[in-house]
N, C-alpha and C positions, 0 to 999 in steps of 0.2 A: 838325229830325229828325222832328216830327210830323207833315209827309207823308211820311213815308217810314213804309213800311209792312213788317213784319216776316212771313219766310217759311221753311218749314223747306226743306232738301232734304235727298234721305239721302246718306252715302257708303259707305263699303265699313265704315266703323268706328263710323256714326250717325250723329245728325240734324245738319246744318249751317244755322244762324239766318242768313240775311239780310238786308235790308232794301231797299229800295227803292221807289219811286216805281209806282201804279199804269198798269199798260201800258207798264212800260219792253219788255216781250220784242221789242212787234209792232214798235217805233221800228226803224230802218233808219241806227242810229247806233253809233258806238266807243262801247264802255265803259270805262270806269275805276274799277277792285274797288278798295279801300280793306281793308284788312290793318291791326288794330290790333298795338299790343306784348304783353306776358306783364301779367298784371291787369290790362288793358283792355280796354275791349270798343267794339263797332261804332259807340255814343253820343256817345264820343270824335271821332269826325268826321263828325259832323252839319251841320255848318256847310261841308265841301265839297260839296255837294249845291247850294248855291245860289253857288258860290264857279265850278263847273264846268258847271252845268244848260245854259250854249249851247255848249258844247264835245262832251258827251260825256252818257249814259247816265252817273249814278253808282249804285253799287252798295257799299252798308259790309256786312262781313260779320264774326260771332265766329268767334273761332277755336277749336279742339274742346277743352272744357274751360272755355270764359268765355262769358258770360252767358248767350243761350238756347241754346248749340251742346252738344251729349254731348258727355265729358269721353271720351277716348282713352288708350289704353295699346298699347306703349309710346307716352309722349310725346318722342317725337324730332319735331326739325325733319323729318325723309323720312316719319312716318308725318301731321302734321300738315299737309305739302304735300301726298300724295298724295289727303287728304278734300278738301283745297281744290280739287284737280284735278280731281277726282270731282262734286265741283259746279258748278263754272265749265263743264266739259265738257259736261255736260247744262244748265245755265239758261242758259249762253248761246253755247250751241251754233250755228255760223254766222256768230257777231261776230268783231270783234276785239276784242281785252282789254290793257289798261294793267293790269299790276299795281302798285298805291301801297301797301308795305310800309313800315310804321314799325316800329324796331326786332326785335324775333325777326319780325315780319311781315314786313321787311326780309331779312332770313333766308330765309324761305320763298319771297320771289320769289326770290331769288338760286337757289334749289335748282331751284324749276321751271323757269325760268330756264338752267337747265345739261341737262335733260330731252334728248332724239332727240324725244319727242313731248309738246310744254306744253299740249296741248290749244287752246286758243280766243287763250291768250296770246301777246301779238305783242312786248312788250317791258314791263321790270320799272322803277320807278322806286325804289329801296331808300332809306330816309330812315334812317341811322346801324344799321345792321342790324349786332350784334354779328359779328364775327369770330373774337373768341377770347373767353375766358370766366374766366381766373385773373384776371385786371386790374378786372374788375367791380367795385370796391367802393361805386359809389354804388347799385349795385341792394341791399345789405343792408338796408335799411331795409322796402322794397319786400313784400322775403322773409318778411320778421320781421312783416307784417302780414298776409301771405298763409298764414305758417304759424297762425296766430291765428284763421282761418276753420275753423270744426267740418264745415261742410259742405263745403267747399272742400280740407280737407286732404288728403285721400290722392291727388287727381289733383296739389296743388302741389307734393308729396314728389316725387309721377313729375315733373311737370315742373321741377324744380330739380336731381335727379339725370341725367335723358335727356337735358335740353336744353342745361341751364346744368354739370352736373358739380358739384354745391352739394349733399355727402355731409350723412346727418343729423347728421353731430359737426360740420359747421363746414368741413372740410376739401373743399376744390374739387379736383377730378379737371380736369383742362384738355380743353375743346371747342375743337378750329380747324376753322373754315369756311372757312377760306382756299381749300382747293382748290374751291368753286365759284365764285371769280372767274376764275381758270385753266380752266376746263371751261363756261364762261358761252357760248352759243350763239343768245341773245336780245339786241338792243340794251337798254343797261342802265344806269343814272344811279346812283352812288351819290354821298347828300348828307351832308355831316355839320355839324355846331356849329363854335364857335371858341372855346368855351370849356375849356381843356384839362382833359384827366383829372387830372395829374396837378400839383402832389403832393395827397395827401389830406387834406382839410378842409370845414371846414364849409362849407355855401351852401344860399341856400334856393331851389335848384332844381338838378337833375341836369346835371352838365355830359356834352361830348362822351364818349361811352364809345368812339371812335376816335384814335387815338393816331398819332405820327407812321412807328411800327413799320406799321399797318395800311395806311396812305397810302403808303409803300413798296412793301407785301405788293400791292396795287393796282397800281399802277402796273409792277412785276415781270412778275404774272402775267396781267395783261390780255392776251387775247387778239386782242384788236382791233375788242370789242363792249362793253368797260367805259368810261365817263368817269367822271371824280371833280370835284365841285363842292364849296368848301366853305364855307358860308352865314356871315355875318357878324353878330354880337351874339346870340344864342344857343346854346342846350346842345343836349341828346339829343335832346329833343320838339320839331325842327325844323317837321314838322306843324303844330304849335300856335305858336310863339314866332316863325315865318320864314313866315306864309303867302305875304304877299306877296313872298318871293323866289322861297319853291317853285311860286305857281301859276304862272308864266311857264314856269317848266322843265317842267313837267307838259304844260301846254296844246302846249308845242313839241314833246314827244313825243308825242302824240295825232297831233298834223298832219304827224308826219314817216314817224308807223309803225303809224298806226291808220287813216290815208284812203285 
């Protein structure tokens, strides 16, 4: 991560943080954005930078609200995709773009992803990107340390109500994104764990927050631009715990939809 060098750009709702490697613009290569989840940030995939560097331009970006990026209201996944749009449309204006979504980052490609115009994005690679949102329970802990931030509070209230439906009593209002696997108009990979959701219990790491209902909901509404892969000995943070399964799938969409 320490050649990668951090950049603002603005969108329509503030500054959007970066990173990246100097003189990636003038290179005459695919990119591949990197989308972290909800309390994480671009640092988190530091390590595909050198995992991907003959393949592709990599590019980690925060999303609006986590670490150097302005915090957005409303925080919905369409107002959160449309900053990312807004950036990617201007820095890499002329390319192609891999979007690598890890969980709500997962999300937002899916949304761009479903767009008439994705801008610069040529196909999304979604790493367990929530679809529905009552079923969540391994993200309470998550919550419960993000509402604990003084400075960080009032954008994690928006985004746990806009995003997730996570009322301030406790009580979840239900999010389905389903319909943008149905409405998906970008070639599209979605990866998940093999570690099930359910039933609830303890583990010291987040299992798959996709369920066999969601792998259904997939395969139903696919239009004929989704596949589903589902990785083997890890959870949620497929990114981190399946590198070596996902960089193969990545690098193969790079050469199938970014050359």
């Amino acid at each position: 991560m320490a050649r990668l060098k951090g950049q603002n750009w603005p969108s329509r709702t503030g500054q959007v943080r970066i990173y990246a490697v100097d003189g990636w613009q003038e290179a005459d290569r695919p990119v591949a954005v990197f989308l972290p989840g909800a309390h994480r940030t671009a640092h988190c995939h530091g390590d595909w930078y050198d995992i991907l560097k003959d393949d592709a331009e990599v590019v980690l970006l925060d999303l609006p609200g986590h670490g150097g990026s302005d915090p957005i209201r409303p925080a919905t996944v369409k107002a959160m995709a449309e900053a990312v749009h807004d950036v990617l449309s201007a820095a890499c204006a002329g390319r192609k773009v891999l979007l690598v979504g890890e969980s709500l980052g997962g999300t937002i490609g899916l949304y761009l992803g479903a767009q008439e115009s994705p801008g610069p994005v040529r196909a999304v690679f979604a790493a367990e990107p929530p679809l529905t949102t009552t079923k969540l329970w391994p993200l309470s802990a998550s919550w419960e340390r993000s509402f604990a931030d003084p400075e960080q509070f009032a954008f994690n209230c928006d985004l746990a109500r806009d995003t997730f439906g996570l009322q301030p009593d406790g009580r979840i209002n239900e999010r389905i994104y389903y319909p943008l696997i149905g409405a998906a108009r970008l070639p599209t990979m979605i990866v998940a764990g093999d570690e099930p959701l359910m039933p609830i219990r303890e583990l010291t790491f987040c299992p798959s927050l996709m369920d066999a209902v969601d792998r259904f909901a997939i395969e139903r509404l696919d239009p004929g631009t989704v596949t589903f892969r589902q990785l083997t000995g890890c959870g949620h943070l497929v990114l981190d715990q399946a590198r070596a399964q996902c960089g193969p799938l990545i690098r193969q969409m790079i050469a199938e939809h970014l050359k």
